[in-house]
N, C-alpha and C positions, 0 to 999 in steps of 0.2 A: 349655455345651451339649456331649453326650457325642459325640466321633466316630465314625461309624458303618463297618465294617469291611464291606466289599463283597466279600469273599471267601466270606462265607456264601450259598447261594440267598435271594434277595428272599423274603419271604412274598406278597407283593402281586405282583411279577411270574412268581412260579415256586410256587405253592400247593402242586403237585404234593409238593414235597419234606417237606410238610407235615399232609400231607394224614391223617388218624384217626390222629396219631402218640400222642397221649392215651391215647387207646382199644388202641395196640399194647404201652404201655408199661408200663400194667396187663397183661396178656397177660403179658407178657415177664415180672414181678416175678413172678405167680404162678407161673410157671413155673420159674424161680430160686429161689422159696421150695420148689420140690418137690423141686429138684436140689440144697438148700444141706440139706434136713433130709435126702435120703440119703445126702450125705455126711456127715454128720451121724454117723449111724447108724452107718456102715459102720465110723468112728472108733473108736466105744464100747468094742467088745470089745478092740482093741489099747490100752483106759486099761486093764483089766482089768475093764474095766465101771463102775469110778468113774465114768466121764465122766457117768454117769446121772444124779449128782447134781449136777452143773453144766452139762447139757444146754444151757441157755440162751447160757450161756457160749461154749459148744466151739461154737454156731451161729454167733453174732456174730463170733467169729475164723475162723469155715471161710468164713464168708461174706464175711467183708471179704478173706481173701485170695482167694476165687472171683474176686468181684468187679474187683480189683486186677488179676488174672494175667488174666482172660478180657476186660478191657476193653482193657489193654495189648498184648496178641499180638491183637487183633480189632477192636478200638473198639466192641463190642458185649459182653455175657456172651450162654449162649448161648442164652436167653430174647428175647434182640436178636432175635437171629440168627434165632430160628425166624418171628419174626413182621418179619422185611426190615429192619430199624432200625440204627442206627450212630451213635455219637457224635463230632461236629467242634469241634476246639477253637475260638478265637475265628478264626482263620488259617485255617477252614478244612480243616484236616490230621488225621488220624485221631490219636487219643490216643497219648502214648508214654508207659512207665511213671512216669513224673511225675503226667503229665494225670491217668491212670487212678490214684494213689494220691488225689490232692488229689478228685478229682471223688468216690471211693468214701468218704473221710475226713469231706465236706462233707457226703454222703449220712445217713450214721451220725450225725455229731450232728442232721441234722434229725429223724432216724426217732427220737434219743433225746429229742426236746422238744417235744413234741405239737402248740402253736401254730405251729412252726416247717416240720413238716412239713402242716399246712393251710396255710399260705401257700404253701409251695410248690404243691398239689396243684391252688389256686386258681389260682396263676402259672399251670401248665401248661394249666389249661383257658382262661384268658381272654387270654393273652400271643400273639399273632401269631405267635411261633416253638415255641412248647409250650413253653418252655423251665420250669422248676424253680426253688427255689432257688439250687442247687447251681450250676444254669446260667448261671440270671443273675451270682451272683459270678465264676462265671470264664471267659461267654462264651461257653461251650460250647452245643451243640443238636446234639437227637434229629433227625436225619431218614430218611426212607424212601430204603434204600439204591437204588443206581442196579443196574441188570437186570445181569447178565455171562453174556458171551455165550461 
């Protein structure tokens, strides 16, 4: 029997933390997809424009370190951030750049293996915490960050 870490909000007693995290998460991806293809972009002409022919490429690595640098200084990228969300390790505690390499690492091979990222997508809709793949291997969850005043 898996021990259960009480340092997360309950779903059952505290919804709230929980609450259209799905639905923000998509939000947040497309909007990380608009912010990773302008950086993207912005690259190109300092390849001398080669970067044209490996476009794909120069995405996947702007992305992973977006991803990395913006989860690490934030616990969110800033697709999170727009739509209130933030990721907590099993502990509870905002990502430090460990979290945020292994969680963005875990990320990329699911998006690279098709089956892998439909389990996750089902995880996140039918799992009591939204939680992912990614999530479930290492305990992490998306929640709706708290208000600040």
């Amino acid at each position: 029997m898996a021990q259960m870490d009480y340092s997360l909000p309950n779903p059952d007693t505290q919804p709230e933390f929980y609450a259209d995290v799905p639905t923000k998460r998509l939000v947040a991806w497309f909007f990380d997809l608009i912010v990773i293809v302008a950086i993207s972009a912005l690259i190109v002409p300092f390849t001398a424009f080669v970067g044209l022919f490996f476009f794909g490429f120069l995405m996947l690595v702007t992305g992973f370190i977006y991803r990395t640098v913006t989860l690490a200084t934030g616990s969110a990228t800033w697709g999170m951030r727009l739509v209130s969300i933030e990721f907590r390790d099993r502990t509870g505690q905002k990502f430090d750049l460990g979290s945020a390499f292994l969680h963005t690492l875990g990320y990329h091979i699911s998006i690279s293996i098709f089956p892998a990222q439909i389990v996750s997508i089902i995880l996140m809709l039918t799992s009591s915490r939204a939680q992912g793949l990614t999530d479930h291997v290492m305990g992490s969850v998306a929640i709706n960050r708290a208000a600040r005043f």
